[in-house]
C-alpha positions in Angstrom: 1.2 -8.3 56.5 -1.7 -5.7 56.6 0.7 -3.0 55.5 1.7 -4.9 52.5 -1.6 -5.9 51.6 -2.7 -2.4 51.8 -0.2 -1.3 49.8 -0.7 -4.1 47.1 -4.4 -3.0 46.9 -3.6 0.1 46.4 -1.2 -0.2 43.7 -3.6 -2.3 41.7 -6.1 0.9 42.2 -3.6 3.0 41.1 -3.6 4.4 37.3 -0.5 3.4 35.3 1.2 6.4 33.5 -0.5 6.4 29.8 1.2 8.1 26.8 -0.8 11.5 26.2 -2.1 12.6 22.9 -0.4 15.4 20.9 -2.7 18.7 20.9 -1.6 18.7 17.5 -1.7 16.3 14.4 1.7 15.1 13.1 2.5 17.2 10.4 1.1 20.5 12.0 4.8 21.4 12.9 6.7 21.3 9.7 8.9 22.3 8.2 10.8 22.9 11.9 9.1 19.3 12.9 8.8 16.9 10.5 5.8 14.4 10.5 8.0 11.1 10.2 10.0 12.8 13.1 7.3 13.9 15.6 5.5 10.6 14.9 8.4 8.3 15.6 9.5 10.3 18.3 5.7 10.4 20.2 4.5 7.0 19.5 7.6 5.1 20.0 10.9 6.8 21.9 7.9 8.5 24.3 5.9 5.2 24.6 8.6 3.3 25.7 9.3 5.9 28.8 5.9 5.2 29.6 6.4 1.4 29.4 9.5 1.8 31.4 8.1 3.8 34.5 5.0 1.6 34.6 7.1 -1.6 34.8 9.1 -0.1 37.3 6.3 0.4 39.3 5.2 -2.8 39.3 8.7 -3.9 40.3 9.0 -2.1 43.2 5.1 -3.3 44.3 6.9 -6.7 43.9 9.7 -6.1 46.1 7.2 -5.1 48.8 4.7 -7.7 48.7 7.8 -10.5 48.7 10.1 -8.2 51.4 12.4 -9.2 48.4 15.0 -5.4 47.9 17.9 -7.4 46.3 17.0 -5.4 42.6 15.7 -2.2 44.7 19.2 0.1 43.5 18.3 -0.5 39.7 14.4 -0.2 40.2 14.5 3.0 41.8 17.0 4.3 38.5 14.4 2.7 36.2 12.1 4.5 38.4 13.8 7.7 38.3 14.8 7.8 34.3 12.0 6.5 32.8 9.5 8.7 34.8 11.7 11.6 33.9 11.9 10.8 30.5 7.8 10.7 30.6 7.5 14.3 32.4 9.8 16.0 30.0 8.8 14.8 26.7 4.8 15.2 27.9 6.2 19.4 28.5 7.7 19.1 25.5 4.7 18.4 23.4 2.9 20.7 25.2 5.7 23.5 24.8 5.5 23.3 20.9 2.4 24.6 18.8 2.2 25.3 15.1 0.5 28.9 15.7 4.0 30.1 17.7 3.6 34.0 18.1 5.8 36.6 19.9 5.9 36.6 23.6 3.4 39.0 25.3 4.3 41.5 27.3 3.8 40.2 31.4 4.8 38.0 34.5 7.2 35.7 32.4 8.8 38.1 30.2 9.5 40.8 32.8 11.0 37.9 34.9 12.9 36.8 31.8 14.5 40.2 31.5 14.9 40.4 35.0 17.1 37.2 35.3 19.0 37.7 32.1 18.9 41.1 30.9 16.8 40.4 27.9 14.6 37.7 26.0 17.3 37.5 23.5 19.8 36.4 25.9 17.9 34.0 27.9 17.4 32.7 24.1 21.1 32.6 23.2 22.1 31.2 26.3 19.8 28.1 26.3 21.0 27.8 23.1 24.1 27.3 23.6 23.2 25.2 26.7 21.4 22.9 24.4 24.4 22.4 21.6 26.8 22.3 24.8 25.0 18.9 26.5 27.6 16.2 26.2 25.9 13.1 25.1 21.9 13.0 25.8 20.2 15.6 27.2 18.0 18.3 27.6 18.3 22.3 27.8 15.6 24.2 30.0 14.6 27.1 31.2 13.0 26.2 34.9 11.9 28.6 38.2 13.9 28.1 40.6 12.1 28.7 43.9 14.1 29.3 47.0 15.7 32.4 44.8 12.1 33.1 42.8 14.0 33.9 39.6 14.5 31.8 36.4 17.1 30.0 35.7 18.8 27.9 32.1 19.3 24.7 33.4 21.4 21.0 31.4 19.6 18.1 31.8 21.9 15.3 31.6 19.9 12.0 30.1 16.8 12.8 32.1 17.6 13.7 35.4 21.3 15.1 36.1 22.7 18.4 36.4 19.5 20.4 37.5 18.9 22.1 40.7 17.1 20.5 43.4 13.8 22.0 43.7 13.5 23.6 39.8 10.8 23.2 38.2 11.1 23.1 34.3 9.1 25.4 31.9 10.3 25.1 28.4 12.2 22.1 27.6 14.4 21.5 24.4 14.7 17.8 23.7 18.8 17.5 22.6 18.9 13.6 22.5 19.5 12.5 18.8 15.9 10.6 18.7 14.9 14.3 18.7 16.5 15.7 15.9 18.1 13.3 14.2 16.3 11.8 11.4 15.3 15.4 9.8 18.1 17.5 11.0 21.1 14.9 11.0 24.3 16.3 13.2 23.7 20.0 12.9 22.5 20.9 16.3 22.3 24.4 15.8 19.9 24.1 12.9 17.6 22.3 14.7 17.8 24.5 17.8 17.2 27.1 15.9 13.8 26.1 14.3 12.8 25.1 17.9 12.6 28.8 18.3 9.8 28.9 15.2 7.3 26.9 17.2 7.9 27.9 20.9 4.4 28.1 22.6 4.9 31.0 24.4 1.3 31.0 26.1 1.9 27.6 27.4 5.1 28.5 29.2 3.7 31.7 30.7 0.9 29.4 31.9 3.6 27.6 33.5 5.5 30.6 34.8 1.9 31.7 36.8 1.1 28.5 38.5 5.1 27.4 40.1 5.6 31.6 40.7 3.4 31.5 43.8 6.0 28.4 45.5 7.7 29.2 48.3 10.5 27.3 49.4 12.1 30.1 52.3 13.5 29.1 55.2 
């Protein structure tokens, strides 16, 4: 009983997940991101990721205060996809900026040419990683850290198809809440102006902190 008790009292000290702000204001992306879009897609599709892991949460603090793991299989998915969907849209926001610039010469680039021969073809093969998810996912380029290189990586819904351990560094959000409302069915147009607004700086930023992981046996 002291075990559970601790555990309640710490999960009622515990911050709940809370949907971050955009560094930017709404319409500071067009015309690649739309206002209507980036504001719909933030304040609701995002919000309710956050509402979902939050209430999972407190689901699984239930189970261990009542001893009670008949629901534990579908609170650990809720668990697992709506805290997913939280971490990847709050990189995405972050990996967008209306003052995109060329990629500077350093660490990430000289990785990225590394890995893939050239920025160009790390570019076309996310792309046609994005257009290529079946259904709702993701495309990303992620550092994979037993192999310390970088690797294009699916994301299936939130979570599927990605190697354990990878940590994600640009993320392109393929599920039709995404694009949808400004770019309809054409997933290559929308892809494409994804490029326009790529904050490079942000993902080399990335690049320098998961670098120094070592996962060698």
């Amino acid at each position: 009983m002291a075990t559970v008790e601790k555990d309640r009292q710490r999960t009622k000290s515990a911050a709940k997940y809370e949907l971050p702000k955009l560094p930017y204001d709404y319409g500071d992306l067009e015309p690649a991101y739309s206002r209507e879009l980036l504001e719909l897609h933030h304040d609701k599709h995002h919000a309710a990721y956050v509402k979902g892991v939050n209430e999972a949460l407190a689901g699984l603090a239930h189970a261990r205060e009542k001893g009670d793991w008949a629901t534990l299989n579908q609170l650990q998915k809720n668990l697992a996809f709506h805290l997913s969907g939280h971490v990847l849209h709050s990189l995405f926001w972050r990996n967008m900026t209306p003052r995109s610039a060329a990629l500077e010469d350093g660490d990430l680039l000289e990785n990225i040419e590394r890995d893939f021969g050239t920025l160009d073809a790390m570019r076309n093969q996310m792309n046609e990683a994005a257009i290529a998810v079946q259904g709702s996912g993701w495309a990303a380029l992620s550092w994979e850290p037993l192999g310390r290189r970088l690797v294009v990586e699916q994301i299936y819904d939130h979570q599927g198809n990605t190697g354990n351990g990878t940590v994600p560094l640009l993320v392109l959000d393929m599920w039709e809440h995404a694009y949808y409302l400004q770019y309809r069915n054409d997933k290559k147009k929308w892809v494409a102006a994804f490029w326009d607004i790529v904050n490079w700086p942000d993902v080399a930023q990335r690049h320098l902190k998961v670098s120094t992981l070592d996962l060698s046996l």
